[in-house]
Structure formats: structure tokens, C-alpha cells
C-alpha positions as CSV (number, residue, x, y, z in Angstrom):
1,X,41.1,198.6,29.9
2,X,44.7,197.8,29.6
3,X,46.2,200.5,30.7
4,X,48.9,198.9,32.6
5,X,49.8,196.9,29.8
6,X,49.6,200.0,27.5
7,X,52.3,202.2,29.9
8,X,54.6,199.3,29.9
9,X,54.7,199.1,26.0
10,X,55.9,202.6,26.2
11,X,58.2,202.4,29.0
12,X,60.1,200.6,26.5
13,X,60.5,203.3,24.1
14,X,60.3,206.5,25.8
15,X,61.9,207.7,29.4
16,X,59.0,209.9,30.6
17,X,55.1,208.5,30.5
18,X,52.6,210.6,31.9
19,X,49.2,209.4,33.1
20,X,47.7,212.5,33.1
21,X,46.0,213.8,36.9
22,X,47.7,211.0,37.9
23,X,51.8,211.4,37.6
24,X,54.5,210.3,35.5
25,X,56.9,207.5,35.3
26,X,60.5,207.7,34.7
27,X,63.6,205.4,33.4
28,X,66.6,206.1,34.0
29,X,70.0,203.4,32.9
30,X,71.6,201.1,35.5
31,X,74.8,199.5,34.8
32,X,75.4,195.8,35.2
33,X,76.7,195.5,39.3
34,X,77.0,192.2,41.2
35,X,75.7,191.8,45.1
36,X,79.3,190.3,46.6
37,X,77.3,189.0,49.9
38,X,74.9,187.2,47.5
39,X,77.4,186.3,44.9
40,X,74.5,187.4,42.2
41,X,75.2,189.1,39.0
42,X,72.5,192.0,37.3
43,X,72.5,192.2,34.1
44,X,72.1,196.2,32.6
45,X,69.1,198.0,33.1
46,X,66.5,201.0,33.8
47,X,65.3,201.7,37.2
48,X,61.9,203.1,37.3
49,X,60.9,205.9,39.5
50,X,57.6,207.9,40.4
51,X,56.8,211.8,39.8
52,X,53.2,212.9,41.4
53,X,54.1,216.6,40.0
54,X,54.0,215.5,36.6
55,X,50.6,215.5,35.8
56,X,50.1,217.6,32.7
57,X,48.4,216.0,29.4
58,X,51.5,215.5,26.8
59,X,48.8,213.2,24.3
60,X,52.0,210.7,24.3
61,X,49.3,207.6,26.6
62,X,46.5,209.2,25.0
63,X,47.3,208.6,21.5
64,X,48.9,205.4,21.6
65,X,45.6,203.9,23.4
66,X,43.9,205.5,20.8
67,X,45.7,203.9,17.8
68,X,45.5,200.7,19.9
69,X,41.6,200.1,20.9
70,X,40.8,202.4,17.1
71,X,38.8,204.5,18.9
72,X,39.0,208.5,19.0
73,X,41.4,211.1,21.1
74,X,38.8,212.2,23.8
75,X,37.5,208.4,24.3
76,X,41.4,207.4,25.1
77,X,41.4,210.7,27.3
78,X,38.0,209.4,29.1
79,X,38.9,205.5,29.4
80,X,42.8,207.4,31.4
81,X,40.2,209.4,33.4
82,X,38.2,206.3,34.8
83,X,41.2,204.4,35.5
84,X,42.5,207.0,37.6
85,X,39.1,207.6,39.6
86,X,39.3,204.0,40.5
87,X,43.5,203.7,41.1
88,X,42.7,206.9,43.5
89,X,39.7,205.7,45.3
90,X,41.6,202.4,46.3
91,X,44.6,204.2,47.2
92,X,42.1,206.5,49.7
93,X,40.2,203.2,51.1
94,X,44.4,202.3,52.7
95,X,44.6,199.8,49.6
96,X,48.2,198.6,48.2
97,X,47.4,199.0,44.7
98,X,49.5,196.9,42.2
99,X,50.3,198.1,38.5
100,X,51.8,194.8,36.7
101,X,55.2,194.6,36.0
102,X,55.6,198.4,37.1
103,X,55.5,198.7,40.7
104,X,53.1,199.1,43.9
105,X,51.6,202.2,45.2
106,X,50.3,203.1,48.3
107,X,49.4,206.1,50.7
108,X,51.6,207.0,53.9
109,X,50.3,208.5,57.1
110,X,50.6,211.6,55.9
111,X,48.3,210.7,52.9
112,X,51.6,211.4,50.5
113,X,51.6,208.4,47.9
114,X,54.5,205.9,48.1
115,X,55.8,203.8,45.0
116,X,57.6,200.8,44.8
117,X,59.2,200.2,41.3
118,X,58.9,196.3,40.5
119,X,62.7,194.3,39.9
120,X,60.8,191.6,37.7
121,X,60.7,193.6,34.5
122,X,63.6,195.2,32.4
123,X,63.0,198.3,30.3
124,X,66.6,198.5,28.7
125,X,65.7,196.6,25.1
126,X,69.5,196.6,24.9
127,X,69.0,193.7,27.8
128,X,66.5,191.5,26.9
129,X,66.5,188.4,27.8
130,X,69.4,188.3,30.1
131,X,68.3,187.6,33.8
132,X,70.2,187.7,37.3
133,X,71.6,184.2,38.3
134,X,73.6,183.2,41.5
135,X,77.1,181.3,41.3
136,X,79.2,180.5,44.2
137,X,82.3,182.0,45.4
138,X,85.4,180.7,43.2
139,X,88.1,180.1,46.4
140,X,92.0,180.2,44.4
141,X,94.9,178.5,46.1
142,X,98.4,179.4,45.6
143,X,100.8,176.4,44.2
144,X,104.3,176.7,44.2
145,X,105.9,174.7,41.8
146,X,109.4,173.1,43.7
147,X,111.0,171.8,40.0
148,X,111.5,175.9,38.7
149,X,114.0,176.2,41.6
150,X,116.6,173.8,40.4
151,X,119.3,175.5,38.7
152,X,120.2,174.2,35.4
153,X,123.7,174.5,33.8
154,X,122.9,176.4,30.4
155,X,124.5,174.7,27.1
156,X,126.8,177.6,24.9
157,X,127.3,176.9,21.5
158,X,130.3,178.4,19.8
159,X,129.7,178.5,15.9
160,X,132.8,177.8,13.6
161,X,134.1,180.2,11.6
162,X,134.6,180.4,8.1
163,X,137.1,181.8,5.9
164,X,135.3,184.4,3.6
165,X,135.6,183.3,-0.5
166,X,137.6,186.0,-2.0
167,X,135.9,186.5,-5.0
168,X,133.2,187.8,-3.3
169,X,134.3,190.5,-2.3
170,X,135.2,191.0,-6.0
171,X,131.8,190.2,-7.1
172,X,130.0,192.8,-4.3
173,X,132.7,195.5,-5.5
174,X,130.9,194.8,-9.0
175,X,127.4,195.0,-7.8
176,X,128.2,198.4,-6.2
177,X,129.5,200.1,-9.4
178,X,127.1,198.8,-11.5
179,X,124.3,200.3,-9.3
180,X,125.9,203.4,-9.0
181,X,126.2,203.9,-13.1
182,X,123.0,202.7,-13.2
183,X,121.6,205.7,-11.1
184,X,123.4,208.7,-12.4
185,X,122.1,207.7,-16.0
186,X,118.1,207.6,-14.8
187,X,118.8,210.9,-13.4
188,X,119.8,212.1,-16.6
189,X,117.0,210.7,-18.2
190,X,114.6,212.1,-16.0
191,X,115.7,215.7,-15.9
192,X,115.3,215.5,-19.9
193,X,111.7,214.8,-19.1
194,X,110.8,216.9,-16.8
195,X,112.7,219.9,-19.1
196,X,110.8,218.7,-22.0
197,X,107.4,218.7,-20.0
198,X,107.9,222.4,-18.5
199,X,108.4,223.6,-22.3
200,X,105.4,221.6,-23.6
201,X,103.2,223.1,-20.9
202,X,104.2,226.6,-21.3
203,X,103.0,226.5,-25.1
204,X,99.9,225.0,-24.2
205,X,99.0,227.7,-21.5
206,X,100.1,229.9,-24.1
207,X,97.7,228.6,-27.0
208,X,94.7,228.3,-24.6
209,X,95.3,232.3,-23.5
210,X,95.0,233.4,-27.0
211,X,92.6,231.4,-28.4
212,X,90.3,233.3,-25.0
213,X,91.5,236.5,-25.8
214,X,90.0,236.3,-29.5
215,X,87.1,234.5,-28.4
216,X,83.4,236.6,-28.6
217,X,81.1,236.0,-26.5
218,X,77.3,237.2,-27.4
219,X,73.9,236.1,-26.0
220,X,71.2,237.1,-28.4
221,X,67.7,237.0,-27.2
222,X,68.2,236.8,-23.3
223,X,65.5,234.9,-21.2
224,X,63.6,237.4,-18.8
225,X,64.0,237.7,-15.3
226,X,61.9,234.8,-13.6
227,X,60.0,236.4,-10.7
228,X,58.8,233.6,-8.2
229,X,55.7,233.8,-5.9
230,X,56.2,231.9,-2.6
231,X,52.7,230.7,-0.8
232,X,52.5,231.7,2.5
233,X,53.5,229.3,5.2
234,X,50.7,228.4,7.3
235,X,50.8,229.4,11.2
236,X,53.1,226.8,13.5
237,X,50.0,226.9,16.3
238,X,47.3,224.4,15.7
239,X,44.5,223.8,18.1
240,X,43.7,219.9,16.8
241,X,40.3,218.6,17.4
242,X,41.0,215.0,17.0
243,X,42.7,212.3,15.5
244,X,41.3,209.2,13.5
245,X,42.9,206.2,12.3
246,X,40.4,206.2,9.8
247,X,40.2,208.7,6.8
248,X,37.1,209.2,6.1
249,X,36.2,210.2,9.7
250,X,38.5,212.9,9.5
251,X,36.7,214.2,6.6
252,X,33.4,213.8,8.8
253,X,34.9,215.9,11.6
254,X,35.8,218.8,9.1
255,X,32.8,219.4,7.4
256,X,31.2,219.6,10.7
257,X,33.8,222.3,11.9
258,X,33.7,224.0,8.6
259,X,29.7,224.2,9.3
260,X,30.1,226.0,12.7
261,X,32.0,228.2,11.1
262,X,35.8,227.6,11.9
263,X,38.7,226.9,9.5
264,X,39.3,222.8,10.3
265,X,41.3,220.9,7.8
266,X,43.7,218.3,8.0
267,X,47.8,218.3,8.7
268,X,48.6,214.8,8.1
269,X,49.3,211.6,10.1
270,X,50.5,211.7,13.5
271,X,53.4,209.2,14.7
272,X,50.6,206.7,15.4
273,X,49.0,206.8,11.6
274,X,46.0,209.0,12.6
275,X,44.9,211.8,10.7
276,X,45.1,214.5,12.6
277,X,41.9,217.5,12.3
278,X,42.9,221.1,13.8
279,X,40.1,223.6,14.3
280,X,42.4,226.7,12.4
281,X,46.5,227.2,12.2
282,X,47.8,230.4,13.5
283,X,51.0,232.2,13.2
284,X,50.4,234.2,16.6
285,X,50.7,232.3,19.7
286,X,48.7,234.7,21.7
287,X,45.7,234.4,19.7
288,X,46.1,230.3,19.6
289,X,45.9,230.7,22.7
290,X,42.8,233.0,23.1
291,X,40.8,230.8,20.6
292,X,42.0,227.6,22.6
293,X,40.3,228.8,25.8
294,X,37.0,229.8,23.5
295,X,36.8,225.9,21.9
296,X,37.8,224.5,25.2
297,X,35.0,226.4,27.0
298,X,32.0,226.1,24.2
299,X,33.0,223.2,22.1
300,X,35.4,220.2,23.4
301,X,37.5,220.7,26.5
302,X,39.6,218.2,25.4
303,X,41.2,220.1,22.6
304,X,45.1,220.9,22.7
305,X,47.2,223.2,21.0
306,X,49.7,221.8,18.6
307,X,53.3,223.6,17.7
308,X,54.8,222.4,14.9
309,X,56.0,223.5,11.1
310,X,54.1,222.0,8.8
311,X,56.8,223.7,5.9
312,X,59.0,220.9,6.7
């Protein structure tokens, strides 16, 4: 199986994957830097790092490998379980064990595991396709230049003067009058206006207020009060028992439920396209919870318990 391949598609797209019993990888965004001893630039990107605490099932690898390899939820959850048996058993027999384009991993003396992230692959999509190149050191000399010290004598110009024509003076004196007669008559002109507006609009209002006041208003035959029945919301806890790219699987999976006696139905596609079969929806978490236990116990211990709304 893939699997290697299959955490690296997702690395891509999410900052936490989770190999469940095994541990978790982590992104986390690098700036661009440059090595000044090397003289090499790095382009932006995300580091990778190792958690052996995170362990716990989120269905995030599970259901991607899933929608991949079309096969059910608990084979996905079986093929992560073999992988791990082996990567562990290596890791016990003192092996360096290499996942591709991720990083090594190996055990210390004090049988702790040790990763080493990989610096051949970049996670940042924002990135891709730049790479780290090498230049050499760019050396600058100072030049001075021995022509800006000689003084040059600067050139004035003294402009001629003119006498000024005297009729234009006679001519701006003109301009000025006619401007200023020119003024005082649009302000007469527009305080007419705005008079004759004010009066205008105070009739109107006028008009419009009494033509209300006589107005009669009756509604003959009124409609009856509408009363609404809202359907219940189903319960936000769902214990799902598996999800199935194809449709007519699900269907298969729910009659059998519905045969042994439990409430399965459907509650639509997952983010991956498969349709997703719960065993019952509850509203109480506490008894979700009790009947997950139950189904884990009797029925499939890979079932999980789903919270979600499925009003919105």
C-alpha cells in the first residue's frame, strides 16, 4: 500500500495528519532565509515535525485511502494497521526506517523514536516549483569620480524687462466688473428659485396630508392566522457505520442494520463523495456515547461517533 504517498498528498492540504497508533505529522510555515556562509537562497516553506502523542483516529488518512483504493472505512482502517505493525517491528529490529519525501525514523538508546524531517520536498503549494540555488558573493568597490570636484563658474541670466501696455490694465479693470455684475445677478436668480421651491413643497405636503386623513382603509374577509409545524431536528451525535463511494452499497449496509434492529439511514456525502451510513442519530451525547461502546463491543469496533448538524 501507498501509504507514504497517500500522507504526502495530504500534507499538502492539511497541517496535522494522523496515522493512527502510530503519531502525527505536523507543518508549520518557514519564511524564505539565505545561508550567508553558503551564499544559498531558500525559497518559502513548511517544516515538518513529529508528534508520537498524537495517536488518536480523526478518519482524516482513513477516508482519503478509502476514496482512493474504492474500498470501505474499516479496510482503509486495517491496510493503516498493517503498515504500522511492520514500520514498528523494523523500528524494534535497530532499522532506520525511510518514509519517502517525509523523513527518517529511528529508535534511540532509550528506545524513544527519533525523526528526521526530509529538506527535498516542499509542502507550501504557495512555493512550488521554486528550489534553493547557490550564487557567489557580489564584492562592490567604491569609485570616486575626480571630474565632480571641479568647480564650475555658473552662467546668470538677467531677463529684460518690459514696459506693461496700458490698456491692459484697462481691459482687466473690465473683466473684473463684468464678473462682479455677473454674480450678484445669479444670486438673485437663484434665491427666486429656491423661494419658489419652499412654497411649492409646502402645498404638496399639504395636499398629500389630507388626501391621508380622508382616506378609509377596510380589509374585508381577512386571511386566518397561518400556524406552522416545524419537524424536529434530528440529534447532532451519529455513530456512522461506514462510508461507500458507491450508492447502492450504502443501501445494502442499511437494510442490514435496519434488520438487527437499529435505526441506520443515510446523512449524505462526506468531503470525499462517500455516502456516509450511521447506526441511529441522537440528540444526547451521553447516550451516543453509551450505544457507541454497545456497537463497538458486539458489532464493529471500528465504528466512530460523528458530531455534526445535519439542519444546516
Amino acid at each position: 500500500m501507498q501509504l507514504a504517498t497517500y500522507v504526502n498528498d495530504l500534507l499538502y492540504r492539511y497541517e496535522c495528519v494522523i496515522i493512527p497508533g502510530f503519531g502525527a505529522f505536523l507543518t508549520q510555515y518557514r519564511s524564505a532565509r539565505i545561508d550567508n556562509d553558503s551564499h544559498t537562497f531558500y525559497p518559502p516553506g513548511k517544516t515538518v515535525s513529529f508528534n508520537k502523542q498524537l495517536q488518536t483516529n480523526d478518519g482524516l488518512l482513513a477516508n482519503y485511502i478509502a476514496s482512493v483504493e474504492n474500498c470501505s472505512y474499516p479496510e482503509a482502517l486495517q491496510k493503516i494497521r498493517n503498515f504500522t505493525g511492520t514500520l514498528s517491528h523494523q523500528l524494534l529490529d535497530g532499522k532506520t526506517v525511510t518514509i519517502k519525501n517525509i523523513g527518517d525514523f529511528k529508535l534511540n538508546e532509550e528506545h524513544s523514536v527519533q525523526f528526521t524531517p526530509s529538506e527535498k520536498e516542499n509542502f507550501a503549494t504557495s512555493s512550488f516549483g521554486l528550489s534553493t540555488f547557490t550564487t557567489p558573493e557580489v564584492l562592490r568597490s567604491a569609485t570616486v569620480d575626480s571630474s565632480s570636484s571641479d568647480s564650475k563658474t555658473p552662467i546668470l541670466f538677467t531677463p529684460e524687462k518690459r514696459e506693461a501696455i496700458p490698456y491692459l490694465k484697462y481691459a482687466a479693470i473690465a473683466v473684473i466688473a463684468l464678473s462682479v455684475t455677473s454674480f450678484g445677478g445669479m444670486k438673485l436668480y437663484e434665491n427666486g428659485v429656491q423661494k419658489h421651491n419652499f412654497v411649492t413643497k409646502q402645498e404638496a405636503d399639504k395636499r398629500v396630508e389630507n388626501e391621508i386623513q380622508e382616506a378609509t382603509f377596510v380589509i374585508e374577509n381577512p386571511l386566518a392566522p397561518l400556524t406552522l409545524t416545524l419537524p424536529k431536528e434530528s440529534g447532532s451525535y451519529h455513530i456512522v457505520a461506514g462510508a461507500y463511494r458507491i450508492e447502492a452499497n450504502a443501501e445494502k449496509k442499511i437494510r442490514q442494520l435496519a434488520a438487527k434492529g437499529f435505526s441506520a439511514k443515510k446523512i449524505g456525502k462526506n468531503r470525499y463523495g462517500l455516502h456516509q451510513v450511521v447506526y441511529n442519530s441522537y440528540e444526547d451525547r451521553r447516550e451516543a456515547l453509551r450505544d457507541l461502546r454497545t456497537i463497538k463491543r458486539t458489532e464493529n469496533k471500528d465504528a466512530w461517533l460523528l458530531v455534526q448538524n445535519l439542519s444546516k
